[in-house]
KEDO-587321 format. One line per field, with one value per residue (C-alpha): x, y, z. Coordinates in nm, 3 decimals. Layout:
BEGIN
xx: X	...
yy: Y	...
zz: Z	...
This chain:
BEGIN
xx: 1.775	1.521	1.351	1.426	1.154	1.218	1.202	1.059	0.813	0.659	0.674	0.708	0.816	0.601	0.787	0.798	0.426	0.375	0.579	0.317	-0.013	-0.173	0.054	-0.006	-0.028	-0.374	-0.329	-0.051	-0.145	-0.220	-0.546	-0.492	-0.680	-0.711	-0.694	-0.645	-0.729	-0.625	-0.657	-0.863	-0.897	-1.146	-1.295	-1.116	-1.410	-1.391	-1.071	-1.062	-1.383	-1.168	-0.902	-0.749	-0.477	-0.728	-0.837	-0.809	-1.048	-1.178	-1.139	-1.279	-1.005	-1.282	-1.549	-1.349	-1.000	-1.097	-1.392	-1.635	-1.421	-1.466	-1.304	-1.081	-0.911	-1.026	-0.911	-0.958	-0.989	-1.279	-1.568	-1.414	-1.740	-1.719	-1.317	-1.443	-1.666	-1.479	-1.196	-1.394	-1.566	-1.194	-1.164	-0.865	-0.783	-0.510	-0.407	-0.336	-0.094	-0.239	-0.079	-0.193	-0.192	-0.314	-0.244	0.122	0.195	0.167	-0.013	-0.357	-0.178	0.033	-0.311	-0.449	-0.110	-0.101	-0.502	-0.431	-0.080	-0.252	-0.536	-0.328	-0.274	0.059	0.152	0.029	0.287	0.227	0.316	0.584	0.558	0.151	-0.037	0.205	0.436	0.250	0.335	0.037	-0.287	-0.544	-0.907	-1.241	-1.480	-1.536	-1.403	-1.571	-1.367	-1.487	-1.578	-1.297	-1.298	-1.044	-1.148	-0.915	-0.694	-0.607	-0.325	-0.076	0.123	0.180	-0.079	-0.040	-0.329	-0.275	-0.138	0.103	0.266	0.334	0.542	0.684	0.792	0.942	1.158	1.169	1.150	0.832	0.886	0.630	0.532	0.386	0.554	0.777	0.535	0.262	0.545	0.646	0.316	0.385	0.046	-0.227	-0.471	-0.689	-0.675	-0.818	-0.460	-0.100	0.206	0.368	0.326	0.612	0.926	0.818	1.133	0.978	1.037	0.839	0.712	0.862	1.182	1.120	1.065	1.259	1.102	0.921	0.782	0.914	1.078	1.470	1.660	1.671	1.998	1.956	1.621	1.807	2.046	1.804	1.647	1.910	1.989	1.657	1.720	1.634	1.909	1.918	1.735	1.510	1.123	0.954	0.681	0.477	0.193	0.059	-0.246	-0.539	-0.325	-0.277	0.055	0.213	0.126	0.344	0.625	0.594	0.597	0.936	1.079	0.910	1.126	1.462	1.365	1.269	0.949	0.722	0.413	0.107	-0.071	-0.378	-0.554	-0.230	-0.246	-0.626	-0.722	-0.432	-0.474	-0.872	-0.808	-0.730	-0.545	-0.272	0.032	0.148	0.474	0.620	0.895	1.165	1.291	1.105
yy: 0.346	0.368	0.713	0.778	0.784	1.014	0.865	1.187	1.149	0.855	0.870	1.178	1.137	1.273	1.581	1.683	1.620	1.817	2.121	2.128	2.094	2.413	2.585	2.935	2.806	2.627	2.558	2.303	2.222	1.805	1.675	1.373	1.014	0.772	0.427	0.229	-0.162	-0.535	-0.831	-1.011	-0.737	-0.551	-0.239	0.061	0.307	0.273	0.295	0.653	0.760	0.714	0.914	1.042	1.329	1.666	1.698	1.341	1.158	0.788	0.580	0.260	0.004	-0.263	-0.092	0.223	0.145	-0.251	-0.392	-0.643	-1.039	-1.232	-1.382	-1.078	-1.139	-1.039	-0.718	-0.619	-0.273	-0.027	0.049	0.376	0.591	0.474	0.592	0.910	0.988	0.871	1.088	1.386	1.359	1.318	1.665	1.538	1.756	1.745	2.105	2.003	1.719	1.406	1.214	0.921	0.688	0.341	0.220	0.158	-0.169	0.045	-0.200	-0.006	0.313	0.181	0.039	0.403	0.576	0.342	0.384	0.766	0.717	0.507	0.723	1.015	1.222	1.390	1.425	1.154	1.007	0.787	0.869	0.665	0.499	0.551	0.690	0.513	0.759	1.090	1.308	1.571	1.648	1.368	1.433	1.245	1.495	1.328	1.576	1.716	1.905	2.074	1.820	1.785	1.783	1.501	1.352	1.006	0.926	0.550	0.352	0.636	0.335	0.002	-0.281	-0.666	-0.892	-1.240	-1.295	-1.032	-1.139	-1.493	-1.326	-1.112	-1.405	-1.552	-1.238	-0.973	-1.001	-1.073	-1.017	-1.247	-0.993	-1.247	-1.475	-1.703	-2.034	-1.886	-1.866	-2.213	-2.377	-2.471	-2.328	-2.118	-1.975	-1.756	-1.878	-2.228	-2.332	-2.290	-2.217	-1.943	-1.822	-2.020	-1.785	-1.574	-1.469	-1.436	-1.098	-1.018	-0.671	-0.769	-0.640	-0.354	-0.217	-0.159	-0.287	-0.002	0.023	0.276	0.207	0.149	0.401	0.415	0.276	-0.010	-0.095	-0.054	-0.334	-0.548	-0.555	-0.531	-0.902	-1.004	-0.936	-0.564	-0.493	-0.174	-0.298	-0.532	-0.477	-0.530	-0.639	-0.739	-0.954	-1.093	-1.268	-0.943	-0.688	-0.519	-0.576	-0.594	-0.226	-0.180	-0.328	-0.163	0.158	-0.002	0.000	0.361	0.470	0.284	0.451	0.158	0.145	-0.153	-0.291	-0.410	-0.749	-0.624	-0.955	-1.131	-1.502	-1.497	-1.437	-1.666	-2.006	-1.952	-2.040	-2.437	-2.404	-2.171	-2.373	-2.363	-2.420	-2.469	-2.479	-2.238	-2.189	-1.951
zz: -1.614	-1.342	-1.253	-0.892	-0.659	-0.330	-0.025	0.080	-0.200	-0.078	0.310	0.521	0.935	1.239	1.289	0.947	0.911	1.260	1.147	0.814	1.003	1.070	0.844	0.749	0.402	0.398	0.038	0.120	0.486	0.390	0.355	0.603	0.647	0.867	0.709	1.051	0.936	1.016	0.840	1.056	1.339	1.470	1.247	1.223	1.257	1.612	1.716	1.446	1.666	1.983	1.858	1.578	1.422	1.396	1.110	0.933	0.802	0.796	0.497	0.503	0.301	0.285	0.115	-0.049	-0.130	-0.243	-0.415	-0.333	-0.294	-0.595	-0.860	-0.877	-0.510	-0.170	-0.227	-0.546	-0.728	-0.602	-0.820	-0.918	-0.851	-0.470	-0.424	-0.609	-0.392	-0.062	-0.192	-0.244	0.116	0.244	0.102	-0.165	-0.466	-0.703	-0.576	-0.224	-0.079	0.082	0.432	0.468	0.791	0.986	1.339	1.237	1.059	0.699	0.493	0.463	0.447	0.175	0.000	0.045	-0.099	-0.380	-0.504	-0.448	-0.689	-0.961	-1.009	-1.044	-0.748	-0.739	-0.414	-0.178	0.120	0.416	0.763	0.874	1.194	1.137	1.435	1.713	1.559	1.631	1.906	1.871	2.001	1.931	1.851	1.880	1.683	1.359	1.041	0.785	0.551	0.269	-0.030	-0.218	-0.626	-0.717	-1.049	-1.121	-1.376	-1.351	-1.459	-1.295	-1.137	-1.304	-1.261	-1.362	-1.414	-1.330	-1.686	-1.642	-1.327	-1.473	-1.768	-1.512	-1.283	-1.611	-1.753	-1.477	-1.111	-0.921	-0.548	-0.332	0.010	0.250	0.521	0.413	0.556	0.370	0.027	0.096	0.138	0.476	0.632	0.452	0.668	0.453	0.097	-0.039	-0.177	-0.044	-0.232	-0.481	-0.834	-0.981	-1.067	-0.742	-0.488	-0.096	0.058	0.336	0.432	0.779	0.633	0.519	0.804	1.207	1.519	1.556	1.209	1.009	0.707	0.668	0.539	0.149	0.081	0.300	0.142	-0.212	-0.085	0.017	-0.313	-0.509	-0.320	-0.412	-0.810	-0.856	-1.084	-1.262	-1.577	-1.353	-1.433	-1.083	-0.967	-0.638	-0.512	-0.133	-0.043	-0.135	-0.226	0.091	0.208	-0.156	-0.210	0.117	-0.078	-0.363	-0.150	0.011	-0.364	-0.442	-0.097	-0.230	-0.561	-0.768	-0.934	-0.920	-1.085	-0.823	-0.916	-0.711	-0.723	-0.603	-0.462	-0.377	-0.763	-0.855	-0.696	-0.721	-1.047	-1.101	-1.434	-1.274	-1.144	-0.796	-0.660	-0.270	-0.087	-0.070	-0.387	-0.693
């Protein structure tokens, strides 16, 4: 049987998030950050420096929530000394909940909630909707909290190597995040090879989510997945082009109560590799 997985546990709206900033309880009042970042886009810093929920801080997905590209993906894991000490400047502890939040498409956030998960913080949810969701003050003062003391614990939340998503694909479910041109080969515009880990089912982040970007409610998102494959006994798991967007799926699944493993290097580690096999078109 699975463990159910809150959706309250794992996302949190703009009004409940308003009605817990400032609270008279400073020990749970949220320790928030700003993870606002685009594949592609322009840098985040700024656009946190023009405005931002008081109080939050900037985290830098790039250089603090991935590591440098490589043979391990463009995204992959963090030297765990530089989270650690991003964290800690954040002001996170274990003792005090953590929002998270980007400029509203989720994926950072999600990256951010996930690194946050796996290394052991408790109580760690994104804002849904992001910052196009927040009706408070904005402010343009950059924060500094007190340091914070969180120490982590990896391995929290389930990780597949490249190894491990290739049984996976073979005996469980492994759930394919990106556009479904990029899953059937049809165009590839960042990686050196198009295509799918073979066994992989397409199911883009685009619906998990309503037009204006928060997530569906639990129960539909259980029905999607459970049309996907996600059967009760169903191991999980997700992948994308870095790593980004897959760890917005697997916090789709954590909202619809399903757990899920994250293959962090996903199809940029994969298909840099010659030996692994690469399928297209539209079937796993």
């Amino acid at each position: 049987m699975r463990d159910t997985i809150g959706r309250m546990e794992a996302i949190i709206s703009e009004a409940e998030l308003r009605s817990q900033y400032r609270s008279e309880d400073r020990s749970q009042e949220p320790v928030l950050l700003d993870v606002r970042w685009q594949l592609g886009g322009p840098p985040g810093r700024p656009q946190y420096e023009a405005g931002h929920i008081p109080g939050a801080v900037y985290i830098d997905l790039d250089t603090e929530l991935a590591g440098v590209p490589g043979v391990g993906g463009r995204h992959p894991l963090p030297d765990l000394e530089i989270f650690t000490v991003a964290m800690r400047r954040a002001g996170v502890t274990s003792s005090r909940p953590v929002v998270v939040y980007d400029g509203g498409q989720g994926w950072a956030a999600a990256r951010a909630w996930w690194m946050l998960r796996w290394s052991g913080h408790p109580d760690v949810r994104v804002l849904d909707g992001g910052l196009a969701a927040w009706q408070g003050p904005l402010e343009v003062t950059t924060s500094t909290p007190a340091p914070g003391d969180f120490t982590p614990a990896p391995g929290a939340l389930p990780l597949l190597t490249a190894d491990d998503a290739a049984g996976l694909a073979s005996r469980g479910l492994l759930l394919d995040a990106r556009a479904a041109d990029r899953y059937r080969g049809d165009v590839e515009p960042i990686d050196p090879v198009a295509g799918h880990i073979p066994g992989a089912v397409n199911a883009p982040t685009t619906g998990n989510v309503s037009a204006d970007g928060r997530f569906l409610p639990a129960d539909q998102l259980a029905l999607r997945f459970k049309a996907l494959g996600a059967t009760e006994d169903t191991e999980v798991g997700v992948y994308c082009g870095s790593g980004v967007s897959a760890a917005h799926e697997v916090l789709a699944l954590a909202v619809a109560g399903i757990p899920a493993a994250l293959y962090v290097g996903s199809w940029s580690e994969w298909c840099a590799d010659p030996a692994r096999p690469v399928a297209t078109g539209e079937t796993p």
